[in-house]
N, C-alpha and C positions, 0 to 999 in steps of 0.2 A: 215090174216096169220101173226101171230110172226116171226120175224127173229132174230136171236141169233149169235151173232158172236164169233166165238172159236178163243181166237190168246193163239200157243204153242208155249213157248221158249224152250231155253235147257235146263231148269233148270229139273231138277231129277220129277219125277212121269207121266212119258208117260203114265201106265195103268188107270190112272183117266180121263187123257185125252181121252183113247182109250173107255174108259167107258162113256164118256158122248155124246161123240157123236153116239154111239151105242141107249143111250137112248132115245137123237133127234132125230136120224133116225126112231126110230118108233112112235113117236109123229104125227101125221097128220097134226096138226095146225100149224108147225115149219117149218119153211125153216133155214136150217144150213151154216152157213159164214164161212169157214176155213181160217185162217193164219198162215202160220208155218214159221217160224223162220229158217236162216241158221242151229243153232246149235238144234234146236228141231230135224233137220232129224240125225244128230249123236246122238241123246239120243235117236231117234225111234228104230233106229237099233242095237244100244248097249244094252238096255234096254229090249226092243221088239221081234228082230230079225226081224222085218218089216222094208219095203221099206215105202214114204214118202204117195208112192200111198196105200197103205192099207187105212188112215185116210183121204187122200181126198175122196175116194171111197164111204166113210161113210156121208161125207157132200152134201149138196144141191150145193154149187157153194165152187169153191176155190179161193182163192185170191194171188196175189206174194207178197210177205212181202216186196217187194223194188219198189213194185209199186206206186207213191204217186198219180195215177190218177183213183186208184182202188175205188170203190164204198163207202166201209167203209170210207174211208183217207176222204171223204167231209160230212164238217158238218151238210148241210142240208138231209143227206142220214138217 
């Protein structure tokens, strides 16, 4: 199984985002890594009208962006 890791900032284009992991999600062979960023969830919501949980919902595992003991954060991962 592939794993693909999504990290969202705040910068402008939340529906690509919201778009790709739509397409992960029905992939079989993907397992989806979310990271969202502080300012991604005020672009979710300005942008979207979505809470932060609509795009975790869409991944396989979510991650805390200020976690540095999180999976993605080590190199051998």
């Amino acid at each position: 199984m592939k794993r693909i890791i999504v990290g969202v900032s705040g910068a402008s284009g939340m529906p690509l985002a919201l778009c790709l992991l739509r397409h992960l999600a029905a992939l079989p062979d993907v397992e989806s890594h979310l990271i969202l960023s502080p300012g991604a969830h005020a672009v979710l919501e300005a942008e979207c009208g979505l809470a932060p949980s609509a795009l975790h919902a869409l991944a396989n595992v979510s991650h805390d962006a200020a976690c540095l003991g999180a999976a993605p954060a080590s190199g051998s991962w």
